[in-house]
Each structure stands twice: as structure tokens, then as C-alpha cells.
N, C-alpha and C positions, 0 to 999 in steps of 0.2 A: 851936600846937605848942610843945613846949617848947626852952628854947633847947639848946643841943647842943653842947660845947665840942672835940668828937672824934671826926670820923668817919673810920674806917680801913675801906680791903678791898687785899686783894692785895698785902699789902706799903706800901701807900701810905695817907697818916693825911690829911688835911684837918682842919687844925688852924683852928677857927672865931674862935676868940679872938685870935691872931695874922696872921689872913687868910694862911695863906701853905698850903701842897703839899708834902711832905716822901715822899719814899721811901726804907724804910730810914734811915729821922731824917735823909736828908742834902735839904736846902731845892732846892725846881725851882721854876724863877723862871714867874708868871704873870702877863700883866698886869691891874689889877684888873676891870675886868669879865668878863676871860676867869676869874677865882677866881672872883665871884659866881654865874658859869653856872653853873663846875663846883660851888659849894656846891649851890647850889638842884638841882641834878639829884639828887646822894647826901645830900640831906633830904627827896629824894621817890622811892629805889629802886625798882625794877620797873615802874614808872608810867607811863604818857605823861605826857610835860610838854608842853601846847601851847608853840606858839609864842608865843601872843598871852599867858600865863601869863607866859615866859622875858621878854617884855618889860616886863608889869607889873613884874617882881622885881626886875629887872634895871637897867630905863631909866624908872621910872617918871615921868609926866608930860613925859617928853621920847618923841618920833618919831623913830625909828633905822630905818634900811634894815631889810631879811631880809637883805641882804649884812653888814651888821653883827653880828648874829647866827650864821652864816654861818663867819665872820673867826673869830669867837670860840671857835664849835665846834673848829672846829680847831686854834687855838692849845692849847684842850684836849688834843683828839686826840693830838695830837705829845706834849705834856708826857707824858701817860702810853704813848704808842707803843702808841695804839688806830686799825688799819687801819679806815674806812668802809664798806670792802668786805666785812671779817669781822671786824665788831665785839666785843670782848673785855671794853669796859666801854658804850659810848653805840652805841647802836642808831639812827639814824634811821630815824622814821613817817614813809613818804611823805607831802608835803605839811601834816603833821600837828603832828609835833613829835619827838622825843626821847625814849629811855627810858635810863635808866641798868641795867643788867644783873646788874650783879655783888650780890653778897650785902655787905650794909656794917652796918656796927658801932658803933654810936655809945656814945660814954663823956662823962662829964659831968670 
């Protein structure tokens, strides 16, 4: 896949070059594996992302809980004020994994 320097949906850009989450250009603080998740989910839209995927990407050659993973979703969730119950951008697969929902835009 090619690399991606820009992925926006909903007002919110995922700036890949700079590792950082910006809505309306103003910077929402992530810590870094909770940005990695969120990269990796909005450079695979509408998809399932397994689990065991989100670990390869994420924690590669290290072993992390599911509660670490977990932790991270949700650090997510809050940054963009996505409820788990009625998801607006990350959907949880029971036991499966992840889907990212929203429609996203990548620019170079």
C-alpha cells in the first residue's frame, strides 16, 4: 500500500507524517500507540481489522494483553467522542476485531 501522508473524514485529518490527530487543524493529543491504532484502522476503512492484525501493526514482535489493545481503543474513542454503543467512526466485531466506518480521504 502506498504510503499516505493525509487521511481526513468528518472534520478530522490524520496527519501520517507528523503522527499526530487534528480536528478542524486544531491538534488532539494521542498517545503513540493509541495514533498507530487509529492510523492503521483509517488505512483499512470499512474493513475488519482483526485483532491479531492490530497487534502485528501495532506491537510487533512484542506480546500485549487484549486489555492493552483494549486501553487503546478507547483512548481512541474519547479523542474523537465515538460512543461504543452507537458507533460513529469504530464499530467493534464481537470478539473479532474492528471496523473503521466513516468514509476517509486520503491525500499525499
Amino acid at each position: 500500500m502506498a504510503e499516505r501522508s493525509l487521511l481526513t473524514f468528518a472534520g478530522y485529518a490524520v496527519d501520517c507524517d507528523n503522527e499526530q490527530l487534528r480536528l478542524d487543524n486544531q491538534p488532539i493529543r494521542l498517545t503513540n500507540k493509541a495514533f498507530a491504532v487509529l492510523r492503521y484502522l483509517v488505512e483499512h476503512p470499512r474493513q475488519l481489522v482483526t485483532k491479531d492484525a492490530l497487534f502485528a501493526a501495532v506491537w510487533p514482535e512484542t506480546v500485549v494483553s487484549e486489555s492493552t489493545l483494549t486501553n487503546c481503543i478507547g483512548e481512541v474513542r474519547r479523542a474523537l467522542g465515538n460512543d461504543a454503543k452507537q458507533p460513529r467512526f469504530i464499530e467493534t466485531v464481537y470478539r473479532r476485531g474492528y471496523r473503521f466506518i466513516e468514509k476517509v480521504v486520503s491525500s499525499q
